[in-house]
N, CA, C and O atoms as a DFTB+ gen file, in Angstrom:
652 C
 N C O
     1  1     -36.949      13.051     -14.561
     2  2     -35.879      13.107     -13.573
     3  2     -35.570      11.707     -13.045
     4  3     -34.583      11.111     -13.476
     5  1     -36.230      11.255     -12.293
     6  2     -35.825       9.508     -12.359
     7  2     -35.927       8.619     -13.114
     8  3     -35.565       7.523     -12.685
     9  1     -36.339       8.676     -14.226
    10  2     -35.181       8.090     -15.332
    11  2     -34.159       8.452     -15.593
    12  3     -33.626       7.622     -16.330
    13  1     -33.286       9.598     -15.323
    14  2     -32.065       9.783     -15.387
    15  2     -31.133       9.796     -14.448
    16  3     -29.955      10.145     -14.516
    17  1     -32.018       9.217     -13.199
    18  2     -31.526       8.789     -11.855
    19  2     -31.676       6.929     -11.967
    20  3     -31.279       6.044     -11.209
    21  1     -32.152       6.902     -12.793
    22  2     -32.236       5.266     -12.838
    23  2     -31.079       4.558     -13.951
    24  3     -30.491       3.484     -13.823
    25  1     -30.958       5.789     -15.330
    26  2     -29.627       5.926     -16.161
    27  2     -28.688       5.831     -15.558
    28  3     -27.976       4.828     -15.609
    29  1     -28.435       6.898     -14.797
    30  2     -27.019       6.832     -13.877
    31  2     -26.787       5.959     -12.847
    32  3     -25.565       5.879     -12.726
    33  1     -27.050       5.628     -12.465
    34  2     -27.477       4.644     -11.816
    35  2     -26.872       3.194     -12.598
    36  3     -25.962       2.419     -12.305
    37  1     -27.669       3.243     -13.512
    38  2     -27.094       1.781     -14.361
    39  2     -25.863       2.156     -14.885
    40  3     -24.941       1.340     -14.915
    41  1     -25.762       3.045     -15.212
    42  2     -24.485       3.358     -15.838
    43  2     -22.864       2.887     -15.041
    44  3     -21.906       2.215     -15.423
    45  1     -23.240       3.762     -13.569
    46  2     -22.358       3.724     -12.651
    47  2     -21.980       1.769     -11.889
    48  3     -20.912       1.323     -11.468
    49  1     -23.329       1.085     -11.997
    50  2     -23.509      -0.428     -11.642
    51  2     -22.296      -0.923     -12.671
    52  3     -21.325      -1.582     -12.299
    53  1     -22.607      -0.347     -14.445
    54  2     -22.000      -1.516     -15.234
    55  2     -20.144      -0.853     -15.324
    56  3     -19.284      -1.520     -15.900
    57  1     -19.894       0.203     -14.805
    58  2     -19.066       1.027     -14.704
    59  2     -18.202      -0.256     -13.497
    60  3     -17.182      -0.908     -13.717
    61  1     -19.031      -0.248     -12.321
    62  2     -18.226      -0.528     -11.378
    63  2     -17.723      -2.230     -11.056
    64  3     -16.820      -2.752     -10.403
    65  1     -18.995      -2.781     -12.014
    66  2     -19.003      -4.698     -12.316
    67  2     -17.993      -4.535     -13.030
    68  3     -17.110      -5.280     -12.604
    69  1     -17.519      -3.732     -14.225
    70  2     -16.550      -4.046     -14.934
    71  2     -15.444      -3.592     -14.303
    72  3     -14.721      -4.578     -14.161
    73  1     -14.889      -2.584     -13.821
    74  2     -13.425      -2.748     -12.693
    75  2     -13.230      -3.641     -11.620
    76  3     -12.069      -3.928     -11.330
    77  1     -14.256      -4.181     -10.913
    78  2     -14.422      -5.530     -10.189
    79  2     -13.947      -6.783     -11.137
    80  3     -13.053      -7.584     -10.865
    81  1     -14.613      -6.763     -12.097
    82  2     -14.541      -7.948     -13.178
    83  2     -12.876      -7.486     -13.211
    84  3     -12.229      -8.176     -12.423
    85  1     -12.349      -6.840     -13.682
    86  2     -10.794      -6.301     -14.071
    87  2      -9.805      -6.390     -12.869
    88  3      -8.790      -6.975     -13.247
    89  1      -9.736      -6.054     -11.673
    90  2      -9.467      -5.997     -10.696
    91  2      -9.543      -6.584      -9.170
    92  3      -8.917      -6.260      -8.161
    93  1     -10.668      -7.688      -9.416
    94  2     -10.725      -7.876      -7.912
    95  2      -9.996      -9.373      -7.930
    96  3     -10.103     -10.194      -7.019
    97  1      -9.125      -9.581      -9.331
    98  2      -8.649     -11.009      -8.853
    99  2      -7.266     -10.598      -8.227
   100  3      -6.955     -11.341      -7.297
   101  1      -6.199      -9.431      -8.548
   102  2      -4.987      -8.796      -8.166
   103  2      -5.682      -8.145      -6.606
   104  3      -4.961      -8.439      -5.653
   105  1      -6.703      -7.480      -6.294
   106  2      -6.844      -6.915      -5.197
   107  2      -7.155      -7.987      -4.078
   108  3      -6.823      -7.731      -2.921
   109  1      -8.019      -9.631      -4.500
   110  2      -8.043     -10.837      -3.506
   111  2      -6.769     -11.322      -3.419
   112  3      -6.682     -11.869      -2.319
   113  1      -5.598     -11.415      -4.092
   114  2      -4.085     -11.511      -4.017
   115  2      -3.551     -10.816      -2.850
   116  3      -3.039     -11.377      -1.882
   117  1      -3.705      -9.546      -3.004
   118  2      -3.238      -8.722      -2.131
   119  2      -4.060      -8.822      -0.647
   120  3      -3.310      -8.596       0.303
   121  1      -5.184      -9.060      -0.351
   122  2      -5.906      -9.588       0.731
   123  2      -5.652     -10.637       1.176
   124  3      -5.744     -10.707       2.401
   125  1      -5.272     -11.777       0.502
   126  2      -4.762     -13.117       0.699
   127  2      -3.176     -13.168       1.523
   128  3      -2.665     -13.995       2.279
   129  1      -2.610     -11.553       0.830
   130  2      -1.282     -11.477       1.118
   131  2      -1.315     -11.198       2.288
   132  3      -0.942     -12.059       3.084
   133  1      -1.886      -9.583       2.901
   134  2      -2.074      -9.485       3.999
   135  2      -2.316     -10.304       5.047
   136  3      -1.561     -10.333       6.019
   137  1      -3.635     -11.214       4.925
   138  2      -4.031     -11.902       5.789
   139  2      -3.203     -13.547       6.205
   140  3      -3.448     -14.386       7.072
   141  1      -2.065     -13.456       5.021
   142  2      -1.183     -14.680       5.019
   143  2      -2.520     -16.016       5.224
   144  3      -2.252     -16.825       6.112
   145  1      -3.302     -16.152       4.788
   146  2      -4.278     -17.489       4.299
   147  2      -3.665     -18.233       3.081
   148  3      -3.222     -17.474       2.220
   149  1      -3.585     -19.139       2.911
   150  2      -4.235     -20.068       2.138
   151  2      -4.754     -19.379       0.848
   152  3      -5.596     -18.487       0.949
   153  1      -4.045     -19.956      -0.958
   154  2      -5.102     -19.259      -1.566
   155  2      -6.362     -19.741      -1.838
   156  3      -7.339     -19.110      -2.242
   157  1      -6.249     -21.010      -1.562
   158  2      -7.492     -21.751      -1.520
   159  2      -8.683     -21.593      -0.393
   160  3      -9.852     -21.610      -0.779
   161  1      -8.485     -21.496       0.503
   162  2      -9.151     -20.938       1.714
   163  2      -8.791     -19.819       2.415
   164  3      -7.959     -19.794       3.322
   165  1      -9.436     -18.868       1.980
   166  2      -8.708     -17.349       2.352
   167  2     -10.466     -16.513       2.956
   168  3     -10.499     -15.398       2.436
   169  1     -11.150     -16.637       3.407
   170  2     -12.187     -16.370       3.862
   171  2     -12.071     -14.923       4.493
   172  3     -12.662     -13.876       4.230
   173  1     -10.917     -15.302       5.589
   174  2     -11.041     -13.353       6.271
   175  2     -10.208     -12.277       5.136
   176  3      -9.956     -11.089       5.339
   177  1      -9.818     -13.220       3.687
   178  2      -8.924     -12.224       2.680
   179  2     -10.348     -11.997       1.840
   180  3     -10.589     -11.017       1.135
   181  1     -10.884     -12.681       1.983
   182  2     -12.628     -12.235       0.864
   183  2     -13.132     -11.247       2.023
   184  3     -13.283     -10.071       1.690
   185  1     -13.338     -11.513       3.013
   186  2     -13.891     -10.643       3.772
   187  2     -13.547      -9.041       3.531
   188  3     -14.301      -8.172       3.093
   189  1     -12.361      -8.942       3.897
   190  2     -11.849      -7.817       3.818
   191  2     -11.696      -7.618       2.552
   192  3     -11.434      -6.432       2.751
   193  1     -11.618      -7.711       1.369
   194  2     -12.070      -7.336      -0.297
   195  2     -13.687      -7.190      -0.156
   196  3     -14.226      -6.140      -0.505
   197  1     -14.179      -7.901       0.184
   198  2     -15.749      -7.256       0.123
   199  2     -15.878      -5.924       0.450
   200  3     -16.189      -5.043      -0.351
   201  1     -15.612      -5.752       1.763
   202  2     -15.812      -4.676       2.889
   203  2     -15.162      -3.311       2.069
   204  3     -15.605      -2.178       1.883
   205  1     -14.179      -3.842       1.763
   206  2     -13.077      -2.739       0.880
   207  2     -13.660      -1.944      -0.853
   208  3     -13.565      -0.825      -1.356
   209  1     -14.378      -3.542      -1.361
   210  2     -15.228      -2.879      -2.286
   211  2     -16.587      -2.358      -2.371
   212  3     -17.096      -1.887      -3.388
   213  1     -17.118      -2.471      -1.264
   214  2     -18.251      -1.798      -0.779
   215  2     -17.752      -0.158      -0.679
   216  3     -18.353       0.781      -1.200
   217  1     -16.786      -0.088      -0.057
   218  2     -16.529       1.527       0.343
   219  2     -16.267       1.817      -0.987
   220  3     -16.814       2.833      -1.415
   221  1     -15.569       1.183      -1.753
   222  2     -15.721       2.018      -3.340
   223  2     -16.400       2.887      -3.364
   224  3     -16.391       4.118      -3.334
   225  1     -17.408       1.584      -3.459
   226  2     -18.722       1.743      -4.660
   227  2     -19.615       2.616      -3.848
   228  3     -20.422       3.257      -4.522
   229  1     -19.648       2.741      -2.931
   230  2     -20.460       3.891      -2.063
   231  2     -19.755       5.355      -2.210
   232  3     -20.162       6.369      -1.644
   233  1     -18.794       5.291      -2.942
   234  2     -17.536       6.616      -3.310
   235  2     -17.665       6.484      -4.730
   236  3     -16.833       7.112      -5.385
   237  1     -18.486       5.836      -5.336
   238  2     -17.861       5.638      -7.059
   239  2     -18.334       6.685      -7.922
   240  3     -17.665       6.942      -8.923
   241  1     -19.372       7.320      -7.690
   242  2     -19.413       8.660      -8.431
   243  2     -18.798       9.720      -7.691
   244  3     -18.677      10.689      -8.440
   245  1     -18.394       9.935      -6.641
   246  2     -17.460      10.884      -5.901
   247  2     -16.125      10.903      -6.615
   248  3     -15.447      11.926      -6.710
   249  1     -15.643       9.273      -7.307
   250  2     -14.078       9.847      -7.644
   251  2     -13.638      10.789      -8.125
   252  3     -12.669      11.404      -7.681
   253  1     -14.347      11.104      -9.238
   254  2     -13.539      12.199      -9.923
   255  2     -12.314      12.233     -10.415
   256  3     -11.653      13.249     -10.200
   257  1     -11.831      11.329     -11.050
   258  2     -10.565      11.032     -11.942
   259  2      -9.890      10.489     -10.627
   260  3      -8.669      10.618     -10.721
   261  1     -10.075      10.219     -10.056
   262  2      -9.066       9.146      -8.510
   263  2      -9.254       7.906      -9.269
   264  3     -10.344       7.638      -9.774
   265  1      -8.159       7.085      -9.374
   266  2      -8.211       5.804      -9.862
   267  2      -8.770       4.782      -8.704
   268  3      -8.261       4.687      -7.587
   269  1     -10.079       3.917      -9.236
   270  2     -10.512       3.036      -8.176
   271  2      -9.779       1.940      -7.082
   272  3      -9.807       1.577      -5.906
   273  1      -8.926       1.635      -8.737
   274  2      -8.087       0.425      -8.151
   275  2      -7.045       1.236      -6.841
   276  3      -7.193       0.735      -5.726
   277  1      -6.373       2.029      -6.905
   278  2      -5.945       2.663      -5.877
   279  2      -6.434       2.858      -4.757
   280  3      -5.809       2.755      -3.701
   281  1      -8.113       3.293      -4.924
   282  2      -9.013       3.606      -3.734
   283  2      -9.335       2.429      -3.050
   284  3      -9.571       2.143      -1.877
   285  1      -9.271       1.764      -4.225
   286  2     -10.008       0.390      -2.963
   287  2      -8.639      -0.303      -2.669
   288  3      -8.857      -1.109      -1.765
   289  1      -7.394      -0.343      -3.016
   290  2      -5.987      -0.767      -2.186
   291  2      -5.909      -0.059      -0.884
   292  3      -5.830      -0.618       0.210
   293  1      -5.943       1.487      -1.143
   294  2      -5.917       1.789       0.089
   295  2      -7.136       1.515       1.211
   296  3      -6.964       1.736       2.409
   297  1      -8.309       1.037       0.688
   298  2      -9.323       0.728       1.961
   299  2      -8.708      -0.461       2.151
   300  3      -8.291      -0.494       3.309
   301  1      -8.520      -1.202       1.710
   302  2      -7.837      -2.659       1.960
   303  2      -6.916      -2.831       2.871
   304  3      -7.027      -3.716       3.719
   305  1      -5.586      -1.769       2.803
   306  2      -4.753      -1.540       3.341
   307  2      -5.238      -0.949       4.824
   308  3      -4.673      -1.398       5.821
   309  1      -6.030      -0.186       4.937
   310  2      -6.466       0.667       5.739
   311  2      -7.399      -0.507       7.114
   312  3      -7.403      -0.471       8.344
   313  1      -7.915      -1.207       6.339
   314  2      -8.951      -1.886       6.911
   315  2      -8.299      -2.544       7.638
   316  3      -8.290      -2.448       8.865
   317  1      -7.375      -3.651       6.659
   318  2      -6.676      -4.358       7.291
   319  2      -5.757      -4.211       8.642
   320  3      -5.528      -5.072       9.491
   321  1      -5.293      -2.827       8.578
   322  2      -4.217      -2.594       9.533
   323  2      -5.551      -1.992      10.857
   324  3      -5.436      -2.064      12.080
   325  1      -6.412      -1.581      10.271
   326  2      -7.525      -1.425      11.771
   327  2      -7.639      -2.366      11.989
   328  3      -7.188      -2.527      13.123
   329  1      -8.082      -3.456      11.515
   330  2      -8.588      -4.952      11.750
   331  2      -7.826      -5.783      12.784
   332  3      -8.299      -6.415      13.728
   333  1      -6.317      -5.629      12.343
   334  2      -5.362      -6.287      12.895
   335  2      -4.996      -5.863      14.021
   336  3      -4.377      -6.649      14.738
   337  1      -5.298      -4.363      14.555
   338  2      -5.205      -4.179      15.999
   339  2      -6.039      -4.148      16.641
   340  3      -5.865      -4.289      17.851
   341  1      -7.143      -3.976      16.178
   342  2      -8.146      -3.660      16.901
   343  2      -9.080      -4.622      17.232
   344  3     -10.008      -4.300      17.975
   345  1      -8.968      -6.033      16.699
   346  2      -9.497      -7.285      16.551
   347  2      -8.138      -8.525      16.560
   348  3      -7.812      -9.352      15.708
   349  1      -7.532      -8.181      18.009
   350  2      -6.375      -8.680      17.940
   351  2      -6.721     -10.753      18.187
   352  3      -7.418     -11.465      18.910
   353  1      -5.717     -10.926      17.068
   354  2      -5.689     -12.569      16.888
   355  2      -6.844     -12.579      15.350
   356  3      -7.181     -13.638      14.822
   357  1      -7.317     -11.157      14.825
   358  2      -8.367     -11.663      14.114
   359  2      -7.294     -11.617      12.533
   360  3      -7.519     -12.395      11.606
   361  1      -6.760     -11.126      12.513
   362  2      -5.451     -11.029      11.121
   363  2      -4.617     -12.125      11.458
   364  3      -3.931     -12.502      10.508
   365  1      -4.494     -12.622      12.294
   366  2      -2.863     -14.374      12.845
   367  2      -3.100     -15.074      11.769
   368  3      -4.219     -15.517      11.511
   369  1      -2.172     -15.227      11.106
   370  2      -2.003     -15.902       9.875
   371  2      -2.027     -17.345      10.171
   372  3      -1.837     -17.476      11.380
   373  1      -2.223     -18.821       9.419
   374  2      -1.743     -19.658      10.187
   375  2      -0.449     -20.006      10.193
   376  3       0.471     -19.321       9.748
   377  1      -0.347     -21.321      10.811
   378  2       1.201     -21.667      10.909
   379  2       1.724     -21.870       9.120
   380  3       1.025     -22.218       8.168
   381  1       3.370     -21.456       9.156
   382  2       3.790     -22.158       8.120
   383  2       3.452     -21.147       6.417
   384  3       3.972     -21.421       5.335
   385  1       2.876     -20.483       6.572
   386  2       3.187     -19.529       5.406
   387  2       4.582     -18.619       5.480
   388  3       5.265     -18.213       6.420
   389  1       4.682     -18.480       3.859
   390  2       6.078     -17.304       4.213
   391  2       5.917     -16.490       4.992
   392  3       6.725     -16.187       5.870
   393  1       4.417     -15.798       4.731
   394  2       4.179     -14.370       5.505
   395  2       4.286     -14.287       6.928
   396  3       4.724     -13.307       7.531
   397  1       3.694     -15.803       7.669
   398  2       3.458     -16.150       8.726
   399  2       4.695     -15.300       9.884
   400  3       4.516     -14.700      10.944
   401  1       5.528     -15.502       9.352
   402  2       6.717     -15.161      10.692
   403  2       6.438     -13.700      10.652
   404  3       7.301     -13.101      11.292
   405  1       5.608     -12.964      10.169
   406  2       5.724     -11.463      10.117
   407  2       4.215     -10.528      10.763
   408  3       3.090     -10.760      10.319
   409  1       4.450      -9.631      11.699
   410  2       3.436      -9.663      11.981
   411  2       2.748      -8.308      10.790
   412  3       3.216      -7.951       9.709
   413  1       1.296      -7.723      11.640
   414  2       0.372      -7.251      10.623
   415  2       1.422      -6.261       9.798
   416  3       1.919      -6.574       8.717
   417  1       1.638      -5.186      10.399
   418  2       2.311      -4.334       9.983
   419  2       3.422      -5.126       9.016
   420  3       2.894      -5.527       7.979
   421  1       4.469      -5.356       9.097
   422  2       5.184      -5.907       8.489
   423  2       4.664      -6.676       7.393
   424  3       5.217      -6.555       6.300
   425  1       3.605      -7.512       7.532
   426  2       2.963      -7.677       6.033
   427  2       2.606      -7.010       5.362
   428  3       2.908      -7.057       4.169
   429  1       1.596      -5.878       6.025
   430  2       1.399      -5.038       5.308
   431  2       2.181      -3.799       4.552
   432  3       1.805      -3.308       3.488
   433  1       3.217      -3.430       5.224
   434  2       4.495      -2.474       4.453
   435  2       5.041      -3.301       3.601
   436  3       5.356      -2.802       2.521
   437  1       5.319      -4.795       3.812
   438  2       5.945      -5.643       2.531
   439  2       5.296      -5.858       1.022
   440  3       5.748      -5.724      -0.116
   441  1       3.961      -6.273       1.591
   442  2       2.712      -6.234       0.252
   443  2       2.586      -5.001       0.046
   444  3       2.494      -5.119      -1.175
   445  1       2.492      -3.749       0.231
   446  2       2.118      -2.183      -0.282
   447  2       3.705      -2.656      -1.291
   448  3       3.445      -2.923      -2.464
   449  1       5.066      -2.748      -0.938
   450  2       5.942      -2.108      -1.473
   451  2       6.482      -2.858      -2.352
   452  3       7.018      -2.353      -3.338
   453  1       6.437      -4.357      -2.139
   454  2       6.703      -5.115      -2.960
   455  2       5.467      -5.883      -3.968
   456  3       5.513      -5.719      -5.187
   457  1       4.786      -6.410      -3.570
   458  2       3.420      -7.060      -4.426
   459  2       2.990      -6.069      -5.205
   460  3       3.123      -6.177      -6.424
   461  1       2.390      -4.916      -4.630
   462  2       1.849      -4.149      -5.211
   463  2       2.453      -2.677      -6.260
   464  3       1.904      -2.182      -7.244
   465  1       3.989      -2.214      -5.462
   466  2       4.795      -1.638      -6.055
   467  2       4.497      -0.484      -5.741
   468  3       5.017       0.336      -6.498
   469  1       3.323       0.344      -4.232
   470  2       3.455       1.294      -3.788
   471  2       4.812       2.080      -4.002
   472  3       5.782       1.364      -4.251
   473  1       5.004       3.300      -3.947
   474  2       6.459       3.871      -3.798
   475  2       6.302       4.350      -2.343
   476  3       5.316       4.817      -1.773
   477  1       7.549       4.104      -1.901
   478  2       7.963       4.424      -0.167
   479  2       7.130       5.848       0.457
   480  3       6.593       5.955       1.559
   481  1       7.199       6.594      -0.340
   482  2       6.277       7.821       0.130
   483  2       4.810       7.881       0.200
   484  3       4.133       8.493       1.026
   485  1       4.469       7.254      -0.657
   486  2       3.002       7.105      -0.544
   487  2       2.717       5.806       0.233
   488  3       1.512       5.580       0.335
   489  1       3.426       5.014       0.732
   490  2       3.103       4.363       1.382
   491  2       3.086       5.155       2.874
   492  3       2.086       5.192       3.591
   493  1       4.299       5.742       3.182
   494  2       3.940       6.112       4.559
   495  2       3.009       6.792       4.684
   496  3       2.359       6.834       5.729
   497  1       2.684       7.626       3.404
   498  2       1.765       8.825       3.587
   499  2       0.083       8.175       4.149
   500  3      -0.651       8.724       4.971
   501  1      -0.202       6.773       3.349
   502  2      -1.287       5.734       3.623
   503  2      -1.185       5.694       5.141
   504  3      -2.091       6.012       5.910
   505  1       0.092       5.242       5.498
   506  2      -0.330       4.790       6.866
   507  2       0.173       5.694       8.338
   508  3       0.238       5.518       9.555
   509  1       0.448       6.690       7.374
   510  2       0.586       7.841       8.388
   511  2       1.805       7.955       9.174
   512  3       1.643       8.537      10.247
   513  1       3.192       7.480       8.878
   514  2       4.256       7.471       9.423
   515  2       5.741       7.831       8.281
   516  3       5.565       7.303       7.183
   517  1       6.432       8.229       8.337
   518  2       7.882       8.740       7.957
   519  2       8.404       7.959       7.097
   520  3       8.996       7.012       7.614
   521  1       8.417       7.994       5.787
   522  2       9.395       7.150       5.232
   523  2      10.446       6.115       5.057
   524  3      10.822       5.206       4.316
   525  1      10.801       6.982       6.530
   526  2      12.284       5.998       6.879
   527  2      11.617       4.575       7.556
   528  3      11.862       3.378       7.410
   529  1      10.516       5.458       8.482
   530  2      10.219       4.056       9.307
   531  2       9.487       2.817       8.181
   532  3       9.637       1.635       8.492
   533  1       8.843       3.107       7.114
   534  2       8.135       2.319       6.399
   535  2       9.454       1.460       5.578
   536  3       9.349       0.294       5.198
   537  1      10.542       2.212       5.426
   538  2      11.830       1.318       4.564
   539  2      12.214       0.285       6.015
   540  3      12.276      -0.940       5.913
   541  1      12.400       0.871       7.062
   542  2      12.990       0.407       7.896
   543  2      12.172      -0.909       8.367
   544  3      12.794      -1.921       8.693
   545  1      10.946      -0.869       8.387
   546  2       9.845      -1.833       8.042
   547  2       9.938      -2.951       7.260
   548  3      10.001      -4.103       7.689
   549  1       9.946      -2.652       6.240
   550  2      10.277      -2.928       4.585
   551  2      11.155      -3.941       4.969
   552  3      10.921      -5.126       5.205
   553  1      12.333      -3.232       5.002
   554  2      14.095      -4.007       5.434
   555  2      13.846      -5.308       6.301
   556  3      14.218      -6.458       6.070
   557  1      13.229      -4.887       7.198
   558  2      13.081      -5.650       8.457
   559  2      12.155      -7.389       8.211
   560  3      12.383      -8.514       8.656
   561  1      11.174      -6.869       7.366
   562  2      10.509      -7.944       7.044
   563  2      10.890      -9.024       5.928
   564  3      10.538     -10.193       5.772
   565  1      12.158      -7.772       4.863
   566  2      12.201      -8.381       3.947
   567  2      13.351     -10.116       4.575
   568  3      13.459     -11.299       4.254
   569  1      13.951      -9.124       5.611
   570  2      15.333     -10.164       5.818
   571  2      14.004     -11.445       6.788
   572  3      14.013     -12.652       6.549
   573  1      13.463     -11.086       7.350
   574  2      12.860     -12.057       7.659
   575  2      11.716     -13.442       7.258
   576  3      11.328     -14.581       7.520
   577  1      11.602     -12.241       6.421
   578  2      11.045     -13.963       5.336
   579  2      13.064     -14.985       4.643
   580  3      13.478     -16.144       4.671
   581  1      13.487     -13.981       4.281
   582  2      14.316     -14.314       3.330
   583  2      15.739     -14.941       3.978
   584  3      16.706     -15.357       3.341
   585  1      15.543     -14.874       5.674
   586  2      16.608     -15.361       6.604
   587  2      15.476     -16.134       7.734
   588  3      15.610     -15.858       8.926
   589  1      14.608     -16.895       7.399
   590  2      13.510     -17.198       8.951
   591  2      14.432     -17.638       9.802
   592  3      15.517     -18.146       9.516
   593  1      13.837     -17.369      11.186
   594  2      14.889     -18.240      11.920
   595  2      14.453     -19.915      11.972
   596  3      13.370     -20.495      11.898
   597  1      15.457     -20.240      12.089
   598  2      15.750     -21.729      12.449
   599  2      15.165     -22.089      13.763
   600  3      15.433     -21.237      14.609
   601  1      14.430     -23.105      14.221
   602  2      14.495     -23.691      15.585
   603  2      15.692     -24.748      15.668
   604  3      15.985     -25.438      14.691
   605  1      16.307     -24.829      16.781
   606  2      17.127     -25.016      17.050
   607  2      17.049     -26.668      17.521
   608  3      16.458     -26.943      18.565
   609  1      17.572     -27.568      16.833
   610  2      17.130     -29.047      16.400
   611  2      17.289     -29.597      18.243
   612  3      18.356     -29.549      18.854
   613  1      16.273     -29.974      18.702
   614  2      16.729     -31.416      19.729
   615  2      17.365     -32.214      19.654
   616  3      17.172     -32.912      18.658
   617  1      18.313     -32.573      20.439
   618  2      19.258     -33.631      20.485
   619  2      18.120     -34.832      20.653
   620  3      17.079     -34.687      21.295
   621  1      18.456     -35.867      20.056
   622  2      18.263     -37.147      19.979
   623  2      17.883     -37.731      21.573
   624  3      18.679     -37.277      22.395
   625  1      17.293     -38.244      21.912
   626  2      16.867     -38.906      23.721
   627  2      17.591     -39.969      22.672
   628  3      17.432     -40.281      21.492
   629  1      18.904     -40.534      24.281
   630  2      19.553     -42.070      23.848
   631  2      18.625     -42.581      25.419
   632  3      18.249     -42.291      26.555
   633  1      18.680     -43.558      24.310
   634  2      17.992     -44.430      26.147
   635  2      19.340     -45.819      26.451
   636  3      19.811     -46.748      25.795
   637  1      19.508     -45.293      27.690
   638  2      20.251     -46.446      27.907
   639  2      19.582     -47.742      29.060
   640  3      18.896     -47.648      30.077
   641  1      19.945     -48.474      28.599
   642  2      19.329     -50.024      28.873
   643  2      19.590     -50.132      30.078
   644  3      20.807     -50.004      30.213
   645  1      19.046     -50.317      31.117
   646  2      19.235     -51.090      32.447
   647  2      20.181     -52.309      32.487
   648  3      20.264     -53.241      31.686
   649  1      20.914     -52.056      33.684
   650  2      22.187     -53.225      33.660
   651  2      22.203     -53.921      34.400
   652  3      23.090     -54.774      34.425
């Protein structure tokens, strides 16, 4: 009996290194996206891919024909959007990324629908709200990367000379 608890076991390890190996460079993309970092220094986007592939793999003989890569998008997704309210300032992107002008939510409905290619229904269904509002989301963020606003230039200080 535990050798065939030690089989499965290995089985399920080389099962789950190899969809990691396959997958966790598109799923640190999508963490990177969320968290608007740096791809070079993206630390709270590894964070949250760790955390996200831990819950897998603690689910990985539970799937049952559920595709992983899906399961662990949506912990990702999931995490992230707890993370970001509930650890407020801990998701603030820094200055100067595209994503930057957008807050959590709005990154996150943009990356589900665009990066990743969620469809509008299953996205709301993820995050628990109406369709419309997730397009309306969508819309909202898209014009705002794709229109940022402008700051509005300072006039020039003239100095005039003492007479």
């Amino acid at each position: 009996m535990r050798e065939r608890n030690v089989a499965q076991a290995s089985r399920r390890d080389r099962e789950f290194e190899a969809f990691v190996a396959g997958a966790a460079g598109r799923l640190l993309q999508t963490a990177t996206l969320l968290t608007a970092e740096p791809p070079d220094d993206n630390p709270r986007a590894r964070r949250l891919l760790t955390h996200a592939l831990a819950q897998t793999y603690a689910v990985w003989d539970g799937l049952r024909g559920e595709d992983p890569y899906d399961r662990t998008r949506r912990e990702l997704a999931l995490r992230f959007e707890r993370g970001a309210w509930h650890h407020h300032g801990f998701f603030r992107p820094p200055p100067g990324g595209v994503l930057s002008a957008l807050g959590p939510l709005e990154r996150l409905v943009l990356v589900l629908r665009l990066y990743e290619g969620v469809a509008e229904e299953q996205t709301a269904a993820l995050l628990g709200m109406p369709a419309e509002r997730v397009r309306t989301i969508c819309l909202r963020a898209m014009a705002t990367v794709l229109h940022p606003r402008r700051e509005k230039p300072v006039p020039p200080v003239v100095e005039v000379a003492p007479s």
